[in-house]
N, C-alpha and C positions, 0 to 999 in steps of 0.2 A: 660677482660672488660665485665659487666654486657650486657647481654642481650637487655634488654630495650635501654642503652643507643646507642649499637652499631645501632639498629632498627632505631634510631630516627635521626643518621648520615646515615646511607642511603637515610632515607627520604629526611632530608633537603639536600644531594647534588643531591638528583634525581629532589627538585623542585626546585633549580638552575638549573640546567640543561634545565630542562620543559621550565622555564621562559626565560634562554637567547637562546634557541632555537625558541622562541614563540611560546611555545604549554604551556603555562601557565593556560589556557583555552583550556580543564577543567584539564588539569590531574595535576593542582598543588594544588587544592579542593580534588581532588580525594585520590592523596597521602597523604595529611594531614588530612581526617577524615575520611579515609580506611586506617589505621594505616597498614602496610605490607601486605596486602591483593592490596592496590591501587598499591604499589610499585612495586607488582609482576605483575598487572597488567599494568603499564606504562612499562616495562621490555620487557613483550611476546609481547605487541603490538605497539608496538613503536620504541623500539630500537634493537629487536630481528630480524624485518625486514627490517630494516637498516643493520645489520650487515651478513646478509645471502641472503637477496635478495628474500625474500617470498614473494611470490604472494598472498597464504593464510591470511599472515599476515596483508599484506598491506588490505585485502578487511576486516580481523577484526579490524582493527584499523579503517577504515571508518564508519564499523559498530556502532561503539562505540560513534565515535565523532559524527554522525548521532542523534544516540540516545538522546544524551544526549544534543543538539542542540535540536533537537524536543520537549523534559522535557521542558528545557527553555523557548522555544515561548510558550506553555502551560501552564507557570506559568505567564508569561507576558499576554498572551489571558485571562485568569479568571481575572488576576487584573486589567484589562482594564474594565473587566465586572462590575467588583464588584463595576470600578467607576463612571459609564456610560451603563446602561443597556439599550443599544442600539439594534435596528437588527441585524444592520451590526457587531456590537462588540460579540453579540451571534451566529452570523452565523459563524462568525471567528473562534472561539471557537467550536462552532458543528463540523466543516471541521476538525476543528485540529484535535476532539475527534475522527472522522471515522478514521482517518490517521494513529493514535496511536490504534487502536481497542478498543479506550474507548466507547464501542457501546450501551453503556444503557444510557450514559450522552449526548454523541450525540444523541439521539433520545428525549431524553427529552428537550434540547435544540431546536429542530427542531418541537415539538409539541407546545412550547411555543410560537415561534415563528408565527406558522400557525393560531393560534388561536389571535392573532394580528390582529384587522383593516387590518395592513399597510403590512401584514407578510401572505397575501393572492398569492403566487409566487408558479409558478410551482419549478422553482430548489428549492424551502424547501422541499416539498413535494418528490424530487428526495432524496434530503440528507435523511429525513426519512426513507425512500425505502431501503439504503443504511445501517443504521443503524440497521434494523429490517434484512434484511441479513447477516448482520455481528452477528448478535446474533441469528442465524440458524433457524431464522421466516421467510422461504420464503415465505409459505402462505399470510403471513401478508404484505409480501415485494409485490406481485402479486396484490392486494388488494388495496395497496396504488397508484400500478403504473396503475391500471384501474380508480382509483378514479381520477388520473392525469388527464389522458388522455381525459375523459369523461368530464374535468371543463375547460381543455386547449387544446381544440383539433386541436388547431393550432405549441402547441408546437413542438417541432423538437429535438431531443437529442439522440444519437448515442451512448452515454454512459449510457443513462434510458433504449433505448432498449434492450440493452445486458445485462444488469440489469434483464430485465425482461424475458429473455430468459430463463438464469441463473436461477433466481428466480422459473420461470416454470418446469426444469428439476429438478431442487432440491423439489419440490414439487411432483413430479411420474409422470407429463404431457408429459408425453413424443413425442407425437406428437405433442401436441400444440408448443414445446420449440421447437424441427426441423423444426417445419413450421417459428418462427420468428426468430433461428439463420441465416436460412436459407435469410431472409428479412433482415436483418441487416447487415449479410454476404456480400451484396451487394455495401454497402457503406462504412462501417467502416473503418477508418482509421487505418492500420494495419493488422495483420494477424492473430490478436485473437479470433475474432469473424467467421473466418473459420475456425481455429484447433479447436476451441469447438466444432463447428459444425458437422466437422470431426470425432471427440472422441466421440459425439452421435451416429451420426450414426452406427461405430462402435459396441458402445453398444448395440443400437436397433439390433443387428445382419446384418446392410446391409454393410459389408463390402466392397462391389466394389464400391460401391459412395463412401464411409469413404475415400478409396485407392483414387481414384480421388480426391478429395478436396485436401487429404493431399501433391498429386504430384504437384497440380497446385499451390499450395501455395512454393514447395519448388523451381518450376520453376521460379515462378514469382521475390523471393527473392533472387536466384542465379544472376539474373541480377542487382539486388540493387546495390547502394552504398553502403560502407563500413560501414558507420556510419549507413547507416538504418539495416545496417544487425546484429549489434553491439547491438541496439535498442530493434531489432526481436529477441534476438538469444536464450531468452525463447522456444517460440512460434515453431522457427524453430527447439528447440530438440524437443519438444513433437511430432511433424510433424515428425522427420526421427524415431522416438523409436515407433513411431506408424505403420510407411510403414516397420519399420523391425520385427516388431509382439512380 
């Protein structure tokens, strides 16, 4: 039996398959216009971890359907644009862009926006911040988030701060960024904004504060619950690969 045709009975009983399992979205798109490339892929991640029990497997197969779930709302956020060139339809769209690393379109979507009457908000001007980091402009990122600061100095944002910590260290400020991990450190929600704080210090060479932060954060999250520790458990390696050198 010719090649091709045997290829093309794979396909169609793998999107049978897809479909009376209800995974027809996406991988019955994917097999039929990734002609045995998609097949191989519905294969390793799909039913490869089905059939063995991969742990691996299962977290690329979320990967996947993750992805390509976010594609989707990003082609639905632009056509919404393109119908209705609204704020809030361009702000949608900017969010989407940082989330994807599409960070020159988000930024250009977030300058559009600021320069709007109505588009005068500090969180635009956060997303911007956010976009110009994501395109390795902390300068610029630093920049934006004093410019914030200085026009809303009532704002309050836990996630601009850390931003601008971020921002700070990645630009050589190195005391200036331990002076406002350190300030941020104090509230944030989670244990992120101490392990960076932590891994500065470090860096800076002061290891026995580094060693402190990074114990107290390990103490504080051994008593968590499960789910928050599930949450943490980035955060919580960086913290033990840092106290074991």
């Amino acid at each position: 039996m010719p090649f091709g045709i045997v290829l093309l009975l794979i396909n169609v009983g793998l999107i049978v398959h897809a479909a009376k399992t209800g995974r027809f979205w996406p991988w019955g798109y994917i097999i039929l216009f990734i002609p045995g490339f998609g097949a191989l892929a519905y294969v390793l991640v799909e039913l490869a971890p089905e059939w063995f029990g991969s742990a691996q497997g299962q977290k690329a197969r979320r990967h996947v359907v993750n992805t390509l779930d976010r594609s989707k709302r990003y082609r639905a956020l632009t056509e919404q644009l393109e119908v209705a060139d609204t704020i809030a339809n361009r702000a949608a769209l900017a969010e989407e862009c940082v989330e994807l690393g599409k960070f020159t379109e988000a930024e250009y979507h977030y300058e559009h926006i600021l320069a709007l009457p109505m588009g005068d908000d500090p969180i635009y001007a956060l997303g911007r911040a956010r976009a110009q980091f994501g395109l390795s402009q902390p300068q610029e990122a630093v920049a934006t988030l004093d410019d914030l600061r200085k026009r809303w100095p009532d704002y309050q944002s836990a996630e601009a701060h850390l931003l601008y910590a971020r921002a700070l260290e990645e630009s050589g400020r190195t005391d200036d960024a331990l002076y406002e991990y350190q300030a941020v450190a104090n509230y944030y929600p989670g244990a992120e904004a101490r392990v960076r704080y932590g891994l500065l210090l470090d860096k800076a060479g002061r290891q026995n504060e580094a060693k402190a932060v990074f114990t107290e954060v390990l103490t504080q999250l051994k008593r968590a619950p499960k789910y928050v520790r599930r949450v943490q458990a980035e955060w919580i390696a960086l913290a033990e690969k840092a106290l074991r050198g």
